[in-house]
C-alpha positions in Angstrom: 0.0 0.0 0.0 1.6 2.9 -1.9 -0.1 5.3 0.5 -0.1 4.1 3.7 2.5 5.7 6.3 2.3 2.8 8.5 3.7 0.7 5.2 6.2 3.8 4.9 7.2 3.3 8.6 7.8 -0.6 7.8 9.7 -0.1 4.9 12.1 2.3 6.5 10.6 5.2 3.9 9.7 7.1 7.3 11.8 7.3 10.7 9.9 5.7 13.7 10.6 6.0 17.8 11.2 1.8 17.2 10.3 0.5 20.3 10.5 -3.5 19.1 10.7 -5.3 15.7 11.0 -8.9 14.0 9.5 -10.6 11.4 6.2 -9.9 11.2 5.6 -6.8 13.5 6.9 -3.4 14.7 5.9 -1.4 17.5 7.0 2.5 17.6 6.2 5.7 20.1 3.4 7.5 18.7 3.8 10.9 17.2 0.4 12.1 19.3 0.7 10.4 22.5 -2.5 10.1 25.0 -0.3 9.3 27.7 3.5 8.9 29.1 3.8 5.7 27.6 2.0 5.6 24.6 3.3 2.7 21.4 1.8 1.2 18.5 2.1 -2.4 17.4 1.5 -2.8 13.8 1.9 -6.2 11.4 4.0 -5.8 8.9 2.1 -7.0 6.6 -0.9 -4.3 5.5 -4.7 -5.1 7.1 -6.6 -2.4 6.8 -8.8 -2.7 10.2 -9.9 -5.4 12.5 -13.1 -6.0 10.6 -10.7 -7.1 7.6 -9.3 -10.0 9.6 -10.2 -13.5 9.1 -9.3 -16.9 10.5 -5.5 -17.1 9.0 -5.0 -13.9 11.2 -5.5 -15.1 14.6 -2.1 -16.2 15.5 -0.7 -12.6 14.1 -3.4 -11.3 16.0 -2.5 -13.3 19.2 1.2 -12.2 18.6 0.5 -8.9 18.6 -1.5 -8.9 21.6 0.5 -11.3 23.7 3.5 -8.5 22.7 2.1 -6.0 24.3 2.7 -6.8 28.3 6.3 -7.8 27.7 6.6 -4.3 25.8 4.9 -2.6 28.4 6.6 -3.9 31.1 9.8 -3.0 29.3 8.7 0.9 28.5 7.9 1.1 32.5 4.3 0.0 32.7 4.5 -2.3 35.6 1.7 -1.2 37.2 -0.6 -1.9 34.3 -1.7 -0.7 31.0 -4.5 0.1 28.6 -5.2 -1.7 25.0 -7.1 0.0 22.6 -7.6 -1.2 18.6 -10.3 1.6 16.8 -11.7 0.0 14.1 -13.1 1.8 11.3 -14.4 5.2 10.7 -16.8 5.7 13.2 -14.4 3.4 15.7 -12.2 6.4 15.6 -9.8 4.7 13.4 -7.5 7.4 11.1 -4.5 5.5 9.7 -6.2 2.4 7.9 -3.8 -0.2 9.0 -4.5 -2.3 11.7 -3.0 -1.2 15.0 -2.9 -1.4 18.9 -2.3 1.0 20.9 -0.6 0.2 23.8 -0.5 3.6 26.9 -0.2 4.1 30.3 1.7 6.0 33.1 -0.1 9.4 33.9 -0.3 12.3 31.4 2.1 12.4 28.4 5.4 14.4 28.6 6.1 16.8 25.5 8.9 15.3 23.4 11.5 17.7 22.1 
């Protein structure tokens, strides 16, 4: 997908905060944090939103989801974390590539 950033990001096109990456995902800060904490994890390969998921995506899916603890924990979340995956238009969702967002730790700080 020509046009989408999170592609971009995965191609290396556009610079990321990387926060973790292997073969099949990548998680980054993101640019418009909600909190202290606050990371993406994408799949490399381009799904546009939840709703476009389908049996052969569960164990991507499950990766992605049993990622983000272990990443949390190791960006200072130990005392818990929010999930959140908008789906959709009217879920809130802007960049059409499936994504979870992964925040915690009080209000965000303003990155120079």
């Amino acid at each position: 997908m020509s046009e989408c950033i999170f592609c971009k990001i995965v191609a290396g096109e556009i610079p990321s905060g990387k926060v973790y990456e292997d073969d099949e995902v990548l998680a980054f800060h993101d640019i418009h944090p909600f909190a202290r904490v606050h990371f993406l994890i994408i799949p490399k390969v381009h799904i546009a939103t939840l709703a476009d998921c389908t049996p052969a995506h569960e164990g991507l899916l499950g990766r992605m989801l049993l990622l983000a603890p272990r990443l949390a924990k190791e960006q200072g979340l130990d005392a818990g974390f929010k999930t959140l995956i908008n789906t959709g238009r009217g879920g809130g969702q802007e960049v059409f590539h499936i994504h979870v967002h992964v925040f915690g730790g009080g209000d965000p700080v303003p990155r120079t």
